[in-house]
Every structure is written in structure tokens, then in C-alpha cells.
N, C-alpha and C positions, 0 to 999 in steps of 0.2 A: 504494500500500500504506500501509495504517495507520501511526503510530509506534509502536513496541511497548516495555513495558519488562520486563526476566527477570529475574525476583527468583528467588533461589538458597535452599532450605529444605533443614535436614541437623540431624544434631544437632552439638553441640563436637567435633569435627579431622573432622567428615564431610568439609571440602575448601573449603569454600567460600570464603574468601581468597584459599587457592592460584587457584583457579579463577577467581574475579574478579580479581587481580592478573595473571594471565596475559591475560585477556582485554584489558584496560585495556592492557596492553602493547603492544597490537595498535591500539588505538585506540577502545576502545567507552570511551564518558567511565559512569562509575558515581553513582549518588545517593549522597551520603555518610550515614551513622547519626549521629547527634547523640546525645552520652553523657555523664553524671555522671561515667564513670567515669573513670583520669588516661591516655592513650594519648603515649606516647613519640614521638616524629615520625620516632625509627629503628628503629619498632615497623612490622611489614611490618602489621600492620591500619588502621596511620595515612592512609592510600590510599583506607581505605575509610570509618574511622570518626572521628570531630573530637570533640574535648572540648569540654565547656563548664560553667561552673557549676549547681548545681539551680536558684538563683535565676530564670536565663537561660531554663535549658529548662522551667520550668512558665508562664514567658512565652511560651511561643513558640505556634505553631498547628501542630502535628502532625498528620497524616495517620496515622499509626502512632504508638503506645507503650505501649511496650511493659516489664516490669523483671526486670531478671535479677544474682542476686546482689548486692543492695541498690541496684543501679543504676539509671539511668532509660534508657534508649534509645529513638531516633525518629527520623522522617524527618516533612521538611515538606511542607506540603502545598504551597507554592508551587514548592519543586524538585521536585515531582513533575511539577507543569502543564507548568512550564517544560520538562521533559526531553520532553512527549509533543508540544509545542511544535515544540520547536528539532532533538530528534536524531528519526533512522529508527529506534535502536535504544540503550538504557540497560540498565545494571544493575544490582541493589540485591539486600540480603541483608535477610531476612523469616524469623520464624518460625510457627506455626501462627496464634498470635491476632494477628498480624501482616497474615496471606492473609486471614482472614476481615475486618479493620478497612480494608483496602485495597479488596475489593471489593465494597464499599459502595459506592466512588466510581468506581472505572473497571473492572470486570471486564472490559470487551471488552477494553482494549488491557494487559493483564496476564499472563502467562503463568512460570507457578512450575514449576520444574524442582527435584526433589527429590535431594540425592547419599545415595545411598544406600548404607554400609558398616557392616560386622560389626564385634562388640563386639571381637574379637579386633586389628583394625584400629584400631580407636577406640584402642581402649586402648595402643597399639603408637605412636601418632602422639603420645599425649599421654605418655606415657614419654619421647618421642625430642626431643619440645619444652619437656620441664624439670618438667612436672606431678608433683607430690607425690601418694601411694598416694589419699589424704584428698581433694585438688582431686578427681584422676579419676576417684573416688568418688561424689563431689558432681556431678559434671556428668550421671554416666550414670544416677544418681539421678532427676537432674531430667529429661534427658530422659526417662526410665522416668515420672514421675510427671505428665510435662506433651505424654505421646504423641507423641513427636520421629520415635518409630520407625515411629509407622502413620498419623504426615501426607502419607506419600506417596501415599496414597490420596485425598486433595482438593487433590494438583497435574498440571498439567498433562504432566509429562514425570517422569521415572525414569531418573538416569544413573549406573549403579552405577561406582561410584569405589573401588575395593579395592586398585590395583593401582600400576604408572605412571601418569603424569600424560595421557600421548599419546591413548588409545585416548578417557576418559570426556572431557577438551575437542574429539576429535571428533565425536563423539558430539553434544556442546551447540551446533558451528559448525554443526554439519546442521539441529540444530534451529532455529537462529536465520536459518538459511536464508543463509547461509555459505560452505555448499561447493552445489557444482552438478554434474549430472553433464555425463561428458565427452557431446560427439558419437561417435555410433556409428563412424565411421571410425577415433576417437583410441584410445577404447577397444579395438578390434580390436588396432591397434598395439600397447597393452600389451599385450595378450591374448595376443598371438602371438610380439610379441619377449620374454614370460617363459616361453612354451614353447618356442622356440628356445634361449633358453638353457639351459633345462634338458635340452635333447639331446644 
């Protein structure tokens, strides 16, 4: 099998850290974002994203770049090689002009899974992680203005994330080819010892 990498498209609190920081936990190593912007290293995106000066990243060779709120963000082109390289399986965070700059160079082994949630959601997570009326203004703006909402239509996968955490990471380990099903025998087994108990 291929190496594969799954880059995660959402718009601002669609989930996407949660969800790569979950996985990572498990052991999928992640491509990090390279940013202008200042990332805290007890900032839970610090796992995903690395700072660096402008100077730096208009030296660098990117694969993606991307800028959002006067910032630069990017991934390199040689961690990208390298991950399709070394691992079975990587993951990286993309946004629309992102998916299109990326497959250019490798669309077979690419695979974007979109999280998908409601403005009432969105706006629910950014209340609850400190966003001021004005930030969470700004963000749903800009998705509204830069199509966050209906990039799920040129990715591969659709894992609506509204709720707990449980349901939409199984949902992504199935996709990533993850879970298996059981043998027909095992399955019987649950099958029968949860209708036994329910008698």
C-alpha cells in the first residue's frame, strides 16, 4: 500500500487540532505548518504549528502558502517527501488554496477529509476558547468570504464533527483504514451476547 498523507480542511474550531492532536497521541507523526505568527509551546497548536520569523519563511521552499490574518503559513516541500518517504500514514492541516497548491505535486497519495460543523457550533467552541464577539466575527467572515463552508465538496471524505469527540475520530480511523472489521464468528459473539443481555 501506498504512503498516504490526510490533511484535515474545516473552517476556525471546525476541530481540526482536537482531531490531529488526538491522533498524534496514538502515534501518527503530523507535518508541522511553519508561521509568522508567535505560537506559545503550551499552546495545544504548538504540536502542530512552529514559528518562525518572515525573514526565514520567504527563504524557505514551500509546498503550500498560504496567509491568514496578516500571517504567513506553510509546509515544506521536503517534509512532505520525506513523510510519503519514511511513514504508511501522516497528517497535516490544509485549507482550500492549500488542497489545490498541494495537488499539483502529489494528488494520488493525498486524501482531505473535510470536519464539517454548524455556525451555531463554530461559534459555541470559539466562545468557550476565549474569542472576543469581533475575533469570531472575523473568522466566520472569512470563512464566508474564502468558501470554508463549501470546500467540502473538493475533498475526499466528510466527517461531520458537531458533537463529542468519539463518534467523528471514528469515523476518520475507518477512513484511514484503522479499524477492521471483526471475523464473522467475533461479530456473532457481540451480536448475541448484547441480545442476551438484553433479555
Amino acid at each position: 500500500m501506498a504512503n498516504r498523507i490526510f490533511a484535515f480542511v474545516g473552517p476556525h474550531a471546525s476541530g481540526k487540532t482536537t482531531i490531529i492532536t488526538q491522533l498524534m497521541s496514538m502515534g501518527i507523526p503530523c507535518i508541522k505548518t511553519y508561521t509568522t505568527k508567535s505560537i506559545n509551546e503550551k499552546d495545544p497548536h504548538s504540536s502542530i504549528y512552529q514559528s518562525i520569523s518572515r525573514d526565514d519563511f520567504l527563504r524557505q521552499d514551500f509546498i503550500v502558502k498560504v496567509s491568514y490574518k496578516g500571517h504567513y503559513y506553510g509546509i515544506l516541500k521536503r517534509d512532505v517527501l520525506q513523510a510519503l518517504e519514511n511513514n504508511r500514514l501522516t497528517l497535516m492541516v490544509l485549507d482550500v488554496n492549500g488542497i489545490k497548491q498541494i495537488n499539483k505535486l502529489i494528488k494520488q497519495n493525498i486524501y482531505t477529509i473535510y470536519l464539517m460543523a454548524d455556525y451555531v457550533v463554530l461559534v459555541d467552541r470559539m466562545l468557550r476558547n476565549g474569542l472576543r464577539n469581533d475575533e469570531i466575527k472575523y473568522h466566520l467572515e472569512y470563512a464566508e468570504a474564502n468558501n470554508e463552508f463549501e470546500s467540502w465538496k473538493i475533498t475526499n471524505f466528510v466527517v461531520k464533527n458537531t458533537g463529542k469527540l468519539n463518534p467523528a475520530l471514528e469515523q476518520i480511523l475507518a477512513i484511514m483504514g484503522l479499524v477492521t472489521l471483526a471475523p464473522q464468528e467475533e461479530f456473532e459473539k457481540l451480536v448475541y451476547s448484547k441480545k442476551t443481555e438484553e433479555n
